[in-house]
Structure formats: C-alpha cells, structure tokens
C-alpha positions, 0 to 999 in steps of 0.5 A: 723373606718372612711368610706372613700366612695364617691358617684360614680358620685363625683368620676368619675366627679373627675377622667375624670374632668368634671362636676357632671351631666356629670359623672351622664349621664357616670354612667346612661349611663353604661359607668362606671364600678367598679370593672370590673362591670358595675354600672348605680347608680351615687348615689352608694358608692364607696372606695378609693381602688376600681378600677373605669374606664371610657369606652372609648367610652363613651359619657355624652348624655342623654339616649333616650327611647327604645321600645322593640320588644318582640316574647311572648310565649304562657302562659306569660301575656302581658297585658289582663287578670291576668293569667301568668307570666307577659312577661315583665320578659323575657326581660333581657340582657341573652334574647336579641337577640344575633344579636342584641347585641351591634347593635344599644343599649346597654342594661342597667337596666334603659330600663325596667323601666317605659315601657308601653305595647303598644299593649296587647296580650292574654295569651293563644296568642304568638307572638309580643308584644311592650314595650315602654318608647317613648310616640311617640309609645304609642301614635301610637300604644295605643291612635291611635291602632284602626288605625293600622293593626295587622297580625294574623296565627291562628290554628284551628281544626273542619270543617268551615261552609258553607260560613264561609270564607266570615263571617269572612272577613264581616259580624259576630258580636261581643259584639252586634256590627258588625265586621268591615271588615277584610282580612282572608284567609287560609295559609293552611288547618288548619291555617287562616290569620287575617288582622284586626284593632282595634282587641278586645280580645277573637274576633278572637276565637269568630269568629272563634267559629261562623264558626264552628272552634276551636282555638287551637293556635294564634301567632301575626306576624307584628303590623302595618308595623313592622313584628316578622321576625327572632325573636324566641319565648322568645326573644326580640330586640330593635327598630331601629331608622329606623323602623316604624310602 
C-alpha cells in the first residue's frame, strides 16, 4: 500500500496558497487543526482524507515569547533545592486562569518549552513565581533580581524578642554578612510583612528564627511592581503586554 501523506505545512501551504514558511508559522501558531484538533507540528503527517482547516482568524506572524505568572502552592519545587514536584507541571491549558482565556494568548504547547524561572521560591514557600521565554525579563528579574523588590506575608507562631520588629527591619546577619534594610511589619498578630531585595533562601526563616519566631507558612504576593492579586493557588496567567515589573 502507498503512503499518500504530506507534511502538514506542504498541505496547508497548498490549501491557503501561500508560501511554506507561512503555512509553518499557521501551524506553530495554532491556527491549523486536523481532524477537528488543533496541530502545532508543521512537520506532522497528514492523509488526503483528513480534514485540515485554517482558523479564520488566523495570522502567519511569529509567535513572541510569553512569561508566566504562576500562584505555586506550598510542596512544588520552583527553583531552589530538588525536593518537589517541579511547579512548572502545573502549568497547562486546564490550569490557566479562566479569565484569561482567549485575553491576551492563546495557549500553545510551544509556551512551556525553553522557559526560564525567573524568580525561585522555596518549596515549603507558596506564592508567585515567573517563567520566561523574553530574555527582557530574565534579565530584569535574574541578572538585576538584587534591584527588585519582592513582597512577603509570612505566618509565624511563638513570642518575638524584645526589639524584634526593629532587628528585622535592620540589623541581624545572615551568612556572616549583614542584612540590608528592609520594610517588616506586622499584618496581624501572627502574620509579617517583608518588603526586601535581594532576598536569599532560607533568610526570611533565619531571621525570623533570630527574634525568637518560627515560620510555619510564606507565600510571595508581588515581585517588583507586579502583585499575585486574584490568582489562586495552583493556577497561572500570562503577562500582558502592559504589565511591568
């Protein structure tokens, strides 16, 4: 028996006309489905009987990287250490936040390769975590990270030391080396606010360990100017081409 199948991109660049690299950016754009499902492999077979078809609203541009916004829940290893279930795992279309949907990207399995985290968090930590394809964010938030400000809540139980609050805002060591000032304040009885760059891991237990408190909870809520807002535990969204951090 012969094997009538064509490469997707051949097919669709035979449909449309257009060129082959065109029908290639169609296809790894995810505006070509076959067989009622969407195909991002300009290189798949496809047969003569299978039903191909252009979305139409499709556009032959390059896909631009994405950076992703992740809310990493407590026990997911974004980064530091090789404890966990690495966090990236948890970012697929059933997981993007349903406002999201159709906003801004569309999801397309390209977005989770080549990704770099940009701003590690320690497993036992929830909270905000970034992934990137855009070297512009990796290199704001991984080779200039010691310049951007990260937003912490952290629970903790026990009695803090006299003159605890202001050793934590300046004047406790970590690693041999002083501790650069930072804003901490309390949000409630149990629950402090770090304001900090350049924030090391295990630092804010130390500290906190140092006045006399024990950590039993972290979560991140902003990085730089960006905060976690709405974006609930195990979910994740785009940034939007307006957003900054």
């Amino acid at each position: 028996m012969t094997d009538s199948s064509i490469r997707l991109a051949k097919r669709v660049a035979e449909m449309i006309p257009c060129s082959r690299a065109e029908a290639e950016r169609y296809i790894a754009g995810g505006w070509v489905s076959v067989d009622g499902a969407v195909a991002e492999d300009p290189g798949m077979r496809v047969l003569d009987a299978q039903d191909v078809v252009l979305h139409p609203d499709a556009r032959a541009d390059e896909i631009p990287p994405v950076t992703i916004l992740l809310h990493k829940p407590a026990g997911y290893n974004a980064g530091i250490g090789s404890d966990g279930t690495p966090a990236l795992n948890l970012v697929t279309a059933e997981t993007l936040l349903p406002a999201d949907h159709g906003k801004q990207q569309r999801f397309l399995k390209r977005h989770t390769a080549n990704l770099t985290i940009a701003s590690p968090l320690e497993t036992m930590a929830s909270g905000l975590v970034v992934y990137t394809q855009d070297f512009r964010v990796a290199r704001k938030l991984v080779e200039e990270g010691m310049r951007v400000e990260n937003e912490y809540i952290v629970e903790t139980a026990g009695a803090i030391a006299e003159g605890g609050l202001a050793l934590l805002n300046h004047g406790l060591p970590f690693n041999g080396k002083p501790i650069a000032p930072m804003k901490v304040s309390w949000q409630n009885e149990t629950r402090l606010r770090f304001a900090a760059k350049g924030v090391k891991p295990g630092q804010l237990e130390h500290m906190c360990r140092m006045v006399g408190l024990k950590v039993v909870g972290m979560k991140r809520i902003r990085i730089g100017r960006l905060p976690m807002a709405g974006l609930p535990a195990g979910q994740w969204r785009y940034l939007h081409d307006y957003e900054r951090f």
